[in-house]
VMD Tcl script that draws the C-alpha trace (Angstrom):
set ca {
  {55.31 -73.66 37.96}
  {53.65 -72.80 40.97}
  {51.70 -69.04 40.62}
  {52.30 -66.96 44.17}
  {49.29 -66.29 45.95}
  {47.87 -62.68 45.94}
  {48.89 -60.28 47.98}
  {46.59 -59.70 50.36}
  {43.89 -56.61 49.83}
  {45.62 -52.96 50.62}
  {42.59 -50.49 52.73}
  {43.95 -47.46 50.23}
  {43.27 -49.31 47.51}
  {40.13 -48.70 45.58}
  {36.98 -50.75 46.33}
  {35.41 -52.32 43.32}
  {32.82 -49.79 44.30}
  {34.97 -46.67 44.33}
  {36.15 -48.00 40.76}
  {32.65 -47.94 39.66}
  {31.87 -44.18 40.72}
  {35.26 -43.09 39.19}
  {34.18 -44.66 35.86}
  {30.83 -42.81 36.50}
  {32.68 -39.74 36.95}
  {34.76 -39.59 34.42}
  {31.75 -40.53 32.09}
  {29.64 -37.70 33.27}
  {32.92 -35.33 32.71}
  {32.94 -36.94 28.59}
  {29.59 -36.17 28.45}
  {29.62 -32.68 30.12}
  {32.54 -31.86 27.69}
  {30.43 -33.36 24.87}
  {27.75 -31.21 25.68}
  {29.62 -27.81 25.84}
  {31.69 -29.15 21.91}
  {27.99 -29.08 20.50}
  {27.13 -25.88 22.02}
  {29.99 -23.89 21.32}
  {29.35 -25.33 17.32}
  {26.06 -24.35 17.89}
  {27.08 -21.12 18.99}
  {29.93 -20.57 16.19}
  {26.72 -21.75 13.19}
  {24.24 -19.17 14.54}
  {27.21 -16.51 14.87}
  {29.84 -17.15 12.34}
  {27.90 -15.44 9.29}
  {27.10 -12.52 11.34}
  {31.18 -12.40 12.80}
  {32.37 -12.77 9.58}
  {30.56 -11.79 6.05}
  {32.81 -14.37 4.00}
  {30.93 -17.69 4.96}
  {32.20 -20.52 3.87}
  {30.39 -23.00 5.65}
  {28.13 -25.90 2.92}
  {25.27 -23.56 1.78}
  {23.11 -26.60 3.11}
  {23.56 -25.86 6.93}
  {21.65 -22.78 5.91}
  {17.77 -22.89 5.67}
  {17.77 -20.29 2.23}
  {16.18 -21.52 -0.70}
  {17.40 -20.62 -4.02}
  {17.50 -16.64 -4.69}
  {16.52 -16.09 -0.84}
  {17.94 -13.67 0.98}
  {18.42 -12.97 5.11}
  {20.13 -10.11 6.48}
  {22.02 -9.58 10.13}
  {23.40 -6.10 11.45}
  {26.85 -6.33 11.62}
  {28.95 -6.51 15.54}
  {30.08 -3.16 14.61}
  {26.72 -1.19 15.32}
  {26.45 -2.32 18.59}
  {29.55 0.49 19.51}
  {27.72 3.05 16.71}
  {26.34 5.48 20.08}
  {23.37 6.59 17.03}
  {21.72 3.02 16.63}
  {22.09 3.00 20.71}
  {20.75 6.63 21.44}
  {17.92 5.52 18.65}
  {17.19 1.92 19.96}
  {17.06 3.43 23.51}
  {15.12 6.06 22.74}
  {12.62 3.50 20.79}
  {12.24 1.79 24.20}
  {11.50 4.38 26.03}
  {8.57 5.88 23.94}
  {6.69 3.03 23.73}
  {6.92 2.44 27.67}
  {5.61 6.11 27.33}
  {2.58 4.61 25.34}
  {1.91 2.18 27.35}
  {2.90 3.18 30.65}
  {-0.79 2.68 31.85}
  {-0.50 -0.92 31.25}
  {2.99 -0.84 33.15}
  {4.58 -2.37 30.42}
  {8.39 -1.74 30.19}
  {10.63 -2.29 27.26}
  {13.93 -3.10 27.69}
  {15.39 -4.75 24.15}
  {13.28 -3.81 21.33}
  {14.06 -7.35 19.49}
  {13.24 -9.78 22.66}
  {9.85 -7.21 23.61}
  {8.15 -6.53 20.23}
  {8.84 -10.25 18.12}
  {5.65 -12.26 19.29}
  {3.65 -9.53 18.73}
  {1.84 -8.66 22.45}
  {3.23 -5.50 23.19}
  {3.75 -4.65 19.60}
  {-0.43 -5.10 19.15}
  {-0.97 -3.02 22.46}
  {0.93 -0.21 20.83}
  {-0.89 -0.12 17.90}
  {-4.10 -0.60 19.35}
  {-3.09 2.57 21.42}
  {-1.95 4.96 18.83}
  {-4.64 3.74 16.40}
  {-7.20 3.47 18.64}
  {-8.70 0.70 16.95}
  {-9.11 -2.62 19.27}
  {-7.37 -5.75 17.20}
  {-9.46 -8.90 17.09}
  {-6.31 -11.17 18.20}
  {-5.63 -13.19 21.57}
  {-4.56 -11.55 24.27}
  {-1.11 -14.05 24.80}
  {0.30 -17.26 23.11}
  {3.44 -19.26 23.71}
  {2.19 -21.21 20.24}
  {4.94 -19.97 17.36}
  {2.37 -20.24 14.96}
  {-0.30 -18.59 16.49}
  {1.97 -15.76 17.16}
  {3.08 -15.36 13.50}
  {-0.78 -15.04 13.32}
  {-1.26 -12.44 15.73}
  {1.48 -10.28 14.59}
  {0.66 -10.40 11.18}
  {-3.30 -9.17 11.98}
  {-1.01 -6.40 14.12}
  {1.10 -5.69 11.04}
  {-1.63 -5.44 8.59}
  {-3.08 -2.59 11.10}
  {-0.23 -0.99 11.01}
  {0.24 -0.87 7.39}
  {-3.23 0.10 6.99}
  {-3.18 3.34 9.20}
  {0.44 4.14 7.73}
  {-1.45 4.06 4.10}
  {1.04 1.10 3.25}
  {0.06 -2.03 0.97}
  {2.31 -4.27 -0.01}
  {1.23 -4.38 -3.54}
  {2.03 -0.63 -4.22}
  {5.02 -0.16 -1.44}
  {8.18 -1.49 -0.31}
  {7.23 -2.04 3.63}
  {10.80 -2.76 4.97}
  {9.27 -4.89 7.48}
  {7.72 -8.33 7.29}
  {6.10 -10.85 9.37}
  {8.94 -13.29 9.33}
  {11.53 -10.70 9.78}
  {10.11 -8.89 13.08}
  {9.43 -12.82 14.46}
  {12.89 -13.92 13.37}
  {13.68 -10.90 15.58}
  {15.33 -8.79 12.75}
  {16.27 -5.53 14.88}
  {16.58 -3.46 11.50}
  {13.11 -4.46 10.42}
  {12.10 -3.73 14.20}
  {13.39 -0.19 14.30}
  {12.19 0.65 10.57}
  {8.84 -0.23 11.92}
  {8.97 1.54 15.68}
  {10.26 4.79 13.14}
  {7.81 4.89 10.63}
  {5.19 4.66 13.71}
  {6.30 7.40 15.90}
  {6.72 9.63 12.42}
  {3.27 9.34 11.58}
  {1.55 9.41 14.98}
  {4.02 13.01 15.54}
  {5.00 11.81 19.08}
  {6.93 14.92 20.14}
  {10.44 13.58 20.41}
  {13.42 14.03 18.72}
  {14.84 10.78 16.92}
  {18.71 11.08 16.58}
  {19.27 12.46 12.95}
  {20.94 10.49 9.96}
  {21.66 7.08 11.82}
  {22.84 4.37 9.60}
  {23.82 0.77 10.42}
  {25.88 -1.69 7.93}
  {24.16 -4.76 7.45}
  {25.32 -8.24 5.95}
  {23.22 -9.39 3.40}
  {23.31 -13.00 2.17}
  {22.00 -14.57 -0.76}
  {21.86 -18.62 -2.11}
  {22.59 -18.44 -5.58}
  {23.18 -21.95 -7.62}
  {23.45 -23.86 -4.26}
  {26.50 -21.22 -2.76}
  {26.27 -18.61 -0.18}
  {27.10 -14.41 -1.37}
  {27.44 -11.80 0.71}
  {27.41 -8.29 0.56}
  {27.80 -5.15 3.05}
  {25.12 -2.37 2.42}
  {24.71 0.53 4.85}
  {20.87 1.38 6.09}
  {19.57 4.35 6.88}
  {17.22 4.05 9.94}
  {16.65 7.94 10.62}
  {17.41 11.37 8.63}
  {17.16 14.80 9.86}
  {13.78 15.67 11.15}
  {12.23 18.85 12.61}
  {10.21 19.32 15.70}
  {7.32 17.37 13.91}
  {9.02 14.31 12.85}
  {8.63 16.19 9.27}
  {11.58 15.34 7.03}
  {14.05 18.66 6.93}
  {14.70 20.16 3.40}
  {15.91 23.58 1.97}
  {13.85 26.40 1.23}
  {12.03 25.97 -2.17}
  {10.19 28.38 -4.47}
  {6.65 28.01 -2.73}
  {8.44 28.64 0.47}
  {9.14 32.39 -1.36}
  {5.97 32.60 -3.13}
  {4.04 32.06 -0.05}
  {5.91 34.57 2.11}
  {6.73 37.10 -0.16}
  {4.87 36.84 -3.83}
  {1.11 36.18 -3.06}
  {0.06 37.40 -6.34}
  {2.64 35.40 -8.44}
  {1.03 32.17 -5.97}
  {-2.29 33.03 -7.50}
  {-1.17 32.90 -10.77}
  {0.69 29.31 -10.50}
  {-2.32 28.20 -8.51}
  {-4.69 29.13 -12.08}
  {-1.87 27.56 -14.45}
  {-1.82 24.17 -12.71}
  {-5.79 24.37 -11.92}
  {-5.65 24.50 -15.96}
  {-3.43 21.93 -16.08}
  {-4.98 19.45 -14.47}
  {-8.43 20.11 -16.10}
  {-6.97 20.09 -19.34}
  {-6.05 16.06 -19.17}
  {-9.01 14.97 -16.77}
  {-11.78 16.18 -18.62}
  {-11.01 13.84 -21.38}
  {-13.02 10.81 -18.82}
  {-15.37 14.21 -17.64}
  {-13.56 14.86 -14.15}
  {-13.18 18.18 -13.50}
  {-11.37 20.16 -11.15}
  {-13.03 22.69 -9.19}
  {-11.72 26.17 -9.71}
  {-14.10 28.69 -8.57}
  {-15.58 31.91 -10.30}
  {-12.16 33.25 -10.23}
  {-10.46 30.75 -12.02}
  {-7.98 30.48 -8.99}
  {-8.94 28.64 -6.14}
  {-7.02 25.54 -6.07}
  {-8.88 24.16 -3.17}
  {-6.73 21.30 -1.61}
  {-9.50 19.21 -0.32}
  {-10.08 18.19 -3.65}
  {-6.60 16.31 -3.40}
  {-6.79 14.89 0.13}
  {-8.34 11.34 -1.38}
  {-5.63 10.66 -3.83}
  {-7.51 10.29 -6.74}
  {-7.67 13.13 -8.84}
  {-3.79 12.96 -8.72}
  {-3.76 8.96 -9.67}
  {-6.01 9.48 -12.35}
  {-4.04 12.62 -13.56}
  {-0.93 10.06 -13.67}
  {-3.60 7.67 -15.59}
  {-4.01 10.05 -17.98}
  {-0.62 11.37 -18.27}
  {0.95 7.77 -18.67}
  {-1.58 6.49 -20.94}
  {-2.92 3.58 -18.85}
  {-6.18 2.62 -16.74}
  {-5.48 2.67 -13.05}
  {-7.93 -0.57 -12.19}
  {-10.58 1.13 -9.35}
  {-9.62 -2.23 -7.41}
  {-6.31 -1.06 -6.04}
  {-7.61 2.23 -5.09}
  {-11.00 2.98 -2.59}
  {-13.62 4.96 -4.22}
  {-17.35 5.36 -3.31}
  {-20.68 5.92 -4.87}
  {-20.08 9.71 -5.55}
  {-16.46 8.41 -6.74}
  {-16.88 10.93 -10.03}
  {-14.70 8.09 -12.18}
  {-18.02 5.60 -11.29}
  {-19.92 8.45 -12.23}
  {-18.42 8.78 -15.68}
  {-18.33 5.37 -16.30}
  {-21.94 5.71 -16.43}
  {-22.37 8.70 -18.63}
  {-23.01 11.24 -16.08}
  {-20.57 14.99 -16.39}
  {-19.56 15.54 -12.60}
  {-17.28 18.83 -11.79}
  {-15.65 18.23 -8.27}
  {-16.95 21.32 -6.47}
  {-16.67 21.41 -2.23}
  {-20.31 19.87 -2.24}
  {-18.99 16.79 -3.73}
  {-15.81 15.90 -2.51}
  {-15.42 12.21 -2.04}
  {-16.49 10.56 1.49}
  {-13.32 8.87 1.83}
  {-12.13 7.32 5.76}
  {-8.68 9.22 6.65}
  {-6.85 5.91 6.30}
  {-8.84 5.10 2.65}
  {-7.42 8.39 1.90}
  {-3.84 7.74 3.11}
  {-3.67 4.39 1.65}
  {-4.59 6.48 -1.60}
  {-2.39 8.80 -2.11}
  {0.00 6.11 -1.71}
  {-0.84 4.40 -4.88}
  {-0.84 7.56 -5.94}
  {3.33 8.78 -5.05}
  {3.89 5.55 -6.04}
  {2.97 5.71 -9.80}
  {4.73 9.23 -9.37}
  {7.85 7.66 -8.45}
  {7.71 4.42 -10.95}
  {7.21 7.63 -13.79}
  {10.80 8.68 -12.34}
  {8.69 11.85 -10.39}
  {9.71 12.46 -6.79}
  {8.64 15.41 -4.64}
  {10.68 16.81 -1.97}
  {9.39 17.70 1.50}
  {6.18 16.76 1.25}
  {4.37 13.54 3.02}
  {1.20 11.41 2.24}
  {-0.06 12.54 4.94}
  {0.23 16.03 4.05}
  {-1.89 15.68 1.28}
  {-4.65 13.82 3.32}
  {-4.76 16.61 5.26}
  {-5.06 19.23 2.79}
  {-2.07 21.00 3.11}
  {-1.83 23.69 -0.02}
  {1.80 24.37 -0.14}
  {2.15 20.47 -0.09}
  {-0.90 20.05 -2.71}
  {1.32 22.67 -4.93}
  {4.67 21.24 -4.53}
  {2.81 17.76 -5.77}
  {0.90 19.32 -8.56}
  {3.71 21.70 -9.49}
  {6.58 18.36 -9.90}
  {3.88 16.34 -12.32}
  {3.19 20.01 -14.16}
  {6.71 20.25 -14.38}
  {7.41 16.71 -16.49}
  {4.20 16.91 -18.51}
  {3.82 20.43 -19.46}
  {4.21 19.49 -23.31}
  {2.34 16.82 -23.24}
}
mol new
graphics top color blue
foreach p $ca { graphics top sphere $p radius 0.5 }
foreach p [lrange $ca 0 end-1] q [lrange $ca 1 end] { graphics top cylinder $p $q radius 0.2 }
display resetview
């Protein structure tokens, strides 16, 4: 059988080079479509637990070890108008700060995570100069620089990890945790009293999850970022009765300062600390409380246990160092303890936190309060432990 001869080529036709640019095209367009499949899973993984709090994706795409926990705000607060109001104002106080270095911060989670401008800040409001570098790209020497600017922070906001629960961490602010972030930028412009008014009572709900026995649980808990605040960033609470007594009964105050002057002498002269009460009998002098340590080693004493001098900061006139070496010492104003402001924060710390593991917790009254010898604040303190241990 004789085969027909070709038909002769056709100009519309393809080419065989035409053919090999369609194939080329139609390769890149696989490979395009390829590329956008992986990023839309990639998209869906990083998402998807945050979308919706009932994962059920292999616990092993996570990176959670056993009992570990990582938390994400839910897409609802981004429409709460408090976390926005709060977030915003956030941003705009610390481009307030640090308006000389014409620094501007837009998203609080993008701006603070590496650390630079979060450093600057501190550096600013403590006015203390941090011994980091100036900027990194490097992930790990970022983690570094942030935590030397964390540990700053904690230290002038009389935090320590050991004795607090600091609801921010290195990992979390660098992992760009915006609940960690604000708890942080709150707790700053509280302490520092930068005279603006934080919206009251925000909460956000946040998704926690947690790898137990190789599965993923969830859970929806609701944080409070703010609460309601006067003029001075101090906490807002009712009247009390030493708002009454100090307005209206000076004589009964005199007579509750003696009883809790006797109080307090009563236990800490059994280790030869005594509290200085003046040739009256009544002059509770609240200096004697700004370092923290009469009241921690009242709550010593009133718990039965030795509070080990290494979690607290004493000095050579501490009056415990004096004891331990035989030597009576009676805490009049000549020999108040030479404590820094921050050694003094950091105590009274320790200090409201053995209160609070005791079950004792004292209404509208701040650490710093005490470190700055505020009386009504020194009674309200002295008053709560009196209070509990009266029969003792």
């Amino acid at each position: 059988m004789i085969t027909p001869p070709s038909p002769p080529p056709n100009d519309k036709s393809e080419s065989f080079f035409d053919y090999l640019n369609t194939l080329g095209r139609r390769k890149k367009m696989k490979e395009e479509k390829e590329v956008e499949e992986l990023e839309e899973e990639g998209k869906n993984a990083i998402d998807g637990p945050t979308l919706n709090p009932a994962i059920e994706s292999d616990p092993h795409e996570y990176i959670l070890n056993e009992y570990e926990e990582r938390s994400m705000l839910e897409p609802s607060a981004n429409e709460n108008s408090g976390y926005k109001e709060l977030t915003q104002i956030l941003c705009n106080w610390i481009g307030d700060e640090l308006s000389e270095e014409r620094i501007i911060v837009k998203n609080l989670q993008e701006d603070l995570y590496d650390g630079q401008i979060l450093g600057k800040l501190v550096e600013k409001l403590s006015g203390q100069k941090l011994d980091v570098i100036e900027v990194t790209q490097n992930e790990d020497l970022q983690k570094y620089k942030l935590r030397v600017v964390l540990e700053t922070a904690n230290r002038h906001l009389g935090l320590q990890t050991r004795w607090n629960s600091i609801k921010w961490t290195v990992e979390g602010i660098h992992n760009k945790n915006p609940v960690e972030i604000v708890h942080l930028c709150v707790a700053l412009i509280r302490h520092y009293r930068a005279p603006i008014r934080l919206p009251e009572n925000v909460a956000v709900n946040v998704v926690v999850v947690q790898k137990r026995e190789g599965q993923l649980h969830t859970r929806t808990v609701s944080e409070q970022l703010s609460g309601t605040y006067d003029e001075l960033g101090m906490r807002i609470e009712p009247r009390d009765a030493f708002d009454t007594l100090f307005d209206h009964a000076p004589d009964k105050l005199q007579m509750v300062k003696r009883s809790l002057v006797n109080f307090v002498n009563r236990h800490l002269t059994r280790i030869n600390i005594e509290c200085y009460s003046g040739p009256s009998g009544q002059e509770l002098d609240p200096n004697q409380f700004s370092d923290g340590l009469l009241i921690v080693f009242l709550m010593g004493m009133l718990e039965g246990y030795f509070v080990p001098l290494g979690n607290i900061y004493t000095t050579s006139t501490d009056p415990l160092a004096d004891t331990l070496t035989g030597k009576e010492t009676a805490l009049s104003p000549d020999n108040y303890i030479n404590c820094s402001p921050i050694n003094k924060l950091h105590n009274v710390n320790v200090a409201f936190q053995l209160m609070e593991d005791a079950g004792i917790y004292v209404s509208k009254v701040r650490a710093e309060d005490i470190v700055n010898a505020d009386l009504k604040s020194v009674l309200r303190v002295l008053y709560t432990v009196f209070n509990k241990y009266k029969h003792v």
